[in-house]
N, C-alpha and C positions, 0 to 999 in steps of 0.2 A: 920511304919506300915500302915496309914493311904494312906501316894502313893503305898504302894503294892497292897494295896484292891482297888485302882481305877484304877492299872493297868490289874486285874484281870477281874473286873464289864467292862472295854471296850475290855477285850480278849474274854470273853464271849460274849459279844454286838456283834464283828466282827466275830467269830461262828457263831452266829444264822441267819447273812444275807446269809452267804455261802450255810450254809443248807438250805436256804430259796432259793436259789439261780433255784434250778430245774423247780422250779412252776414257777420262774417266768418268763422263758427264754422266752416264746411265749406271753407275756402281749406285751399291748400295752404300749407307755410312755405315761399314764396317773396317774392319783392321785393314784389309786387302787395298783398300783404296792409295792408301797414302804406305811408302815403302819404311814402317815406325824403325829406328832400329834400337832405340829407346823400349824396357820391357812394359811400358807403362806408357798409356796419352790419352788426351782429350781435348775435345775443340769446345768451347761454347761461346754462344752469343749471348752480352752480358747485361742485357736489359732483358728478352723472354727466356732467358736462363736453357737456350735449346740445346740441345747437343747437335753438336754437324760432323763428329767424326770420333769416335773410340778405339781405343785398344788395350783389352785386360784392365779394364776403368777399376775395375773394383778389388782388385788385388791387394790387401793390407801392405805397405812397404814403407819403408825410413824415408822421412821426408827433409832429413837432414834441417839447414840453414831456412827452408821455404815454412819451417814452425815460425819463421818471426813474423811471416805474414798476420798471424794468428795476434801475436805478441803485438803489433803494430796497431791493428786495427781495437784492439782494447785499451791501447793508449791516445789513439786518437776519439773514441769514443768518450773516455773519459774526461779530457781536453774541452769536447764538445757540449758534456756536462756540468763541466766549470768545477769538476773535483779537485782537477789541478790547472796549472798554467804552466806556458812554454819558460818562462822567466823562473818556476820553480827551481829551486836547489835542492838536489838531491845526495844526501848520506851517503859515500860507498863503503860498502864493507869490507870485509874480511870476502867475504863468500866471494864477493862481486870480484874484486880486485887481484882472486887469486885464479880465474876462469881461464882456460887455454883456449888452443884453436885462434879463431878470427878476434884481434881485440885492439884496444884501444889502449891498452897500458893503464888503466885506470889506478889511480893507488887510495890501498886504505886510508880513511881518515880525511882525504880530499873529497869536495863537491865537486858536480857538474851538473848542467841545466838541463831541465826535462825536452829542450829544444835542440840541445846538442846531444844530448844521450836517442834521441828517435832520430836525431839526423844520421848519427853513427851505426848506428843498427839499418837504416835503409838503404847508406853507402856504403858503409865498411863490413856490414853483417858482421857489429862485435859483440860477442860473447858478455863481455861483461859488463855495457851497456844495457843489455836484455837482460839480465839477473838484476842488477840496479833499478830500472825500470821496475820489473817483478816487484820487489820487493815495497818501491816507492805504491806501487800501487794496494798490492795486496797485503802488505805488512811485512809475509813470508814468501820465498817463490814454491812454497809448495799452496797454500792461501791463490795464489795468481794461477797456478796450475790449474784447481780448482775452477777457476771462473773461465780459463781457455779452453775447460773440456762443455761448461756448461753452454757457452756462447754458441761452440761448434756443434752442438746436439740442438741449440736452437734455430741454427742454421742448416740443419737436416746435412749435417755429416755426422752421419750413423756409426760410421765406421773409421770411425776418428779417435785416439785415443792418445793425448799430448801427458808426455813425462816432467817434463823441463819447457821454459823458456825461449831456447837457443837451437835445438833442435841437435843436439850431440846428442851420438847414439847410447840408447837405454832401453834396455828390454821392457818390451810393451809400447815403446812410441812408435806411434802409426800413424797413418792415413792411408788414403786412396788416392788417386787420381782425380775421380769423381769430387772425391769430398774435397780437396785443394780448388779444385775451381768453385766450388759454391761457396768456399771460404771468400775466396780471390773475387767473387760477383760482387757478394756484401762489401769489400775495400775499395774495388773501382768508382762507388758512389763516394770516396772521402777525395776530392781534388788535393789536399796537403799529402795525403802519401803515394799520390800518380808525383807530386813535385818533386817528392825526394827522392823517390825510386829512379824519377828520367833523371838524377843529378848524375853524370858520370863522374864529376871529381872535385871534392874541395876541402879545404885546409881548417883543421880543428887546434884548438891553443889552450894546452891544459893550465890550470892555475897556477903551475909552478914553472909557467913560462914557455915552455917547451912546446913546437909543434907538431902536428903531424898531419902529414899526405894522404888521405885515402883515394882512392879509387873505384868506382863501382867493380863489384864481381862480375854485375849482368855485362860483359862487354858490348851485346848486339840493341844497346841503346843508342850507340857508336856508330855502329856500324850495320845497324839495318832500321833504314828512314821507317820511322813512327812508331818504332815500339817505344813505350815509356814507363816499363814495371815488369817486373813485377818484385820474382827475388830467386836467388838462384839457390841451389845446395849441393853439399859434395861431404860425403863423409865415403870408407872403404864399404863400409855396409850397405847405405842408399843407393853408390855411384853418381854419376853427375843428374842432377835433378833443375828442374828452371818451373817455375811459374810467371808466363809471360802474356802481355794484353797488348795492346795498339788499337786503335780509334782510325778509320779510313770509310770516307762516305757515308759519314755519319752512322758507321755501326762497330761496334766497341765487340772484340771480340779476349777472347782468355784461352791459354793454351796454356796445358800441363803435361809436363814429359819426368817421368821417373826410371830411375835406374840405367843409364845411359852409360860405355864403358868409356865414353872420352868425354871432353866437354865440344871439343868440333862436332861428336854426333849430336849433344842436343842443338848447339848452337843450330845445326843443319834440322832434326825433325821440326824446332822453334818455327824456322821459318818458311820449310814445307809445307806445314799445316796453317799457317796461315797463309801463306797463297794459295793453296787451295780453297781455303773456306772464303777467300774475298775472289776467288775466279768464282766461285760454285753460285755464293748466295748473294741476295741483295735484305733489307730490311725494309719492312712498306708497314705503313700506318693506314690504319683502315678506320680508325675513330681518333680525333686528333683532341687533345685537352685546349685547348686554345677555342674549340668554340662550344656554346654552349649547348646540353641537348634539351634542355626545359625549364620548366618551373614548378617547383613542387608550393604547393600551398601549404603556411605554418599557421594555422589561425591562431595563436597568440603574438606572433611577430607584428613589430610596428609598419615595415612593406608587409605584406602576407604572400605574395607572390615572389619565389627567392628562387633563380638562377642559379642552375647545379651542372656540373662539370667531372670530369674526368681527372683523378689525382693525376695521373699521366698516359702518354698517348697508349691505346692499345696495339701494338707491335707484331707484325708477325715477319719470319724469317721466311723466304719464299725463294728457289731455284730458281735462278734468271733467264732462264725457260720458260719460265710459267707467264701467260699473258691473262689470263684473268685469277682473280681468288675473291671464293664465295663463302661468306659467312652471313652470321647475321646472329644479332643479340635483342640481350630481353632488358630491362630496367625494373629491379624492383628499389624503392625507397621505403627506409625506416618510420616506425614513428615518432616523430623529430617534433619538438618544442623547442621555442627559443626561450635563454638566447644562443647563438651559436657565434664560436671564432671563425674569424679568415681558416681554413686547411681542414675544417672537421668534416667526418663522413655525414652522410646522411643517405647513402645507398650504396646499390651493385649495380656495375653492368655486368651481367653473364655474357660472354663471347661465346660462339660456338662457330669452331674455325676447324676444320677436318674432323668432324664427330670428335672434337676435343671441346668442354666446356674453362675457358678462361674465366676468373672473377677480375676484377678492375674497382677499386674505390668510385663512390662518386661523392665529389666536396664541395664545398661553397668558397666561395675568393673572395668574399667579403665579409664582415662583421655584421650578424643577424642580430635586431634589438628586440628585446621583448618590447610588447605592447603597453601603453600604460592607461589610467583608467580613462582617461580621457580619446582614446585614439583606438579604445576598444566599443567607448558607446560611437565614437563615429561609425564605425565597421557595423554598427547593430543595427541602424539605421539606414546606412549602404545599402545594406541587404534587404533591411524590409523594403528599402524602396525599389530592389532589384527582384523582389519577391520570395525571398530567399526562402523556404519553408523552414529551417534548420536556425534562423537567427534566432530563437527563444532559448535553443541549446548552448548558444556560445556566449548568453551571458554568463 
């Protein structure tokens, strides 16, 4: 009975943005639009990184529990490197095993697997699985700190400044709003942590036998069709905090709400702000990677004419309003010798889409061969026969 009526209270919630939806078509994306009651938010679209609605984006605040986004995507990255493996066993310590707040019970002197310690940390948001992790990675969790402020500064959260792990409150841990979703952009391309994030609940079995039931924090994985992530937080000093994303018509969008005095109000701005941004906008491909736009000549390449492509489509975010959108780009290409892998660059396309200049990779989808000496004197002779003036130079 109880999940009926909260299925009800969010069908009602997603009503009343739709109806609200007319007034708001001509707003601008400012605070006013959407009623935040969160002191903190943001909407972005998570492939051209746009923003479609703010509020107080840049305000330093406790990002509480939503630091393990940070903690996650450094363990999946390193996974991806083959530093570590999910099958790893991992040492707990003293530190790890004595952690408060959200946890697993972890006990000194016991292992657990690098697969169950990120599973724990995405559903249980445990404390002392993210100091274990920490430490698995970077030796020390102050070592790990280290590499989660470097990541976020290369990820252009400026205003970012991680203490700990876990995200318990410590003087100087910060973020933004802002800077959580451009964290949150960079982890929506890891498909294993969108899996564990959308897991609402499952059973861990520590070594000494004993189980345990977790439950996602995020409840509105539950109970609002298609969100699958992100991470939620709640400490007295943040208030209730969520980093949330869902994928609807093929456009991946990320919302971030801070400081919230209950978790029903984020629950509710979560899923305001995303009705609004899937009534508001649509996502349209205006150059698509799938076909090619040329051929650049490599004169040392065994083909010399090599088909070059788009690393991914270029995207724009467009009001569903709009019935035309005019841009138009330029192609410059590198000086490229082979040989060259399937994925490597070999140019730009510049976009220029509302007096905004976009860059876009341009790669090759196959394996470029250098020439060898016998399939360079054919090419020299090609040419003199095609007249080439230039074939004397490309002996």
């Amino acid at each position: 009975m109880l999940i009926f009526m909260k299925k009800i209270i969010l069908a009602l919630i997603i009503c009343f943005v739709f109806i609200t939806r007319v007034n708001a078509e001509n707003e601008k994306i400012s605070s006013d639009v959407i009623n935040l009651k969160s002191q903190s938010g943001i909407i972005i679209e998570a492939d051209t990184g746009k923003v479609l609605f703010e509020k107080d984006a840049d305000t330093k605040r406790s990002p509480a529990s939503m630091t393990k986004i940070m903690t996650m995507l450094l363990i999946v990255e390193e996974l991806e490197k083959g530093n570590i493996l999910l099958k790893d066993e991992v040492a707990i310590s003293e530190r790890a095993a004595s952690m408060g707040g959200s946890q697993i019970y972890l006990e000194k002197g016991s292992t657990a697997t690098v697969e169950e310690l990120l599973t724990t940390i995405a559903v249980g948001s445990a404390n002392d699985s993210a100091v274990a992790m920490a430490e698995k990675i970077g030796g020390t969790v102050e070592n790990f700190v280290v590499l989660m402020n470097k990541r976020a500064k290369q990820l252009g959260a400026n205003n970012t400044t991680f203490k700990n792990p876990h995200g318990l409150d410590e003087e100087g841990h910060e973020t933004t709003a802002r800077d959580m979703a451009l964290i949150a952009k960079e982890v929506v391309k890891h498909d294993n942590i969108i899996k564990l994030s959308s897991t609402y609940e499952t059973t861990i079995t520590h070594k000494n036998g004993k189980s345990l039931w977790l439950v996602n924090t995020n409840s509105l994985i539950r109970f609002y069709s298609g969100l699958d992530g992100l991470k939620t937080g709640f400490t007295d000093k943040a208030g209730y905090c969520l980093t949330g994303t869902m994928k609807r018509n093929d456009m991946r969008l990320i919302t971030v709400v801070m400081h919230a005095e209950t978790k029903e109000d984020r629950n509710t701005d979560t899923i305001n702000m995303m009705e609004y941004a899937y009534s508001m906008y649509n996502k349209k491909t205006l150059v698509s990677s799938e076909n090619y736009l040329g051929n650049m000549f490599i004169d040392n390449a065994k083909s010399r004419k090599v088909k070059y492509y788009l690393e991914k489509d270029a995207n724009v975010i467009v009001d569903k309003n709009t019935r035309e959108v005019n841009y138009k780009y330029d192609i410059e290409l590198d000086n490229i010798k082979a040989p060259l892998k399937k994925g490597d660059k070999i140019g730009t396309l510049k976009l220029n889409y509302n007096n905004e200049i976009i860059d876009y990779n341009l790669i090759v989808k196959e394996d470029v061969y250098k020439s060898n000496f016998f399939t360079r004197m054919k090419n020299y002779f090609k040419d003199i026969l095609n007249g080439s003036i230039n074939a004397l130079g490309k002996m």
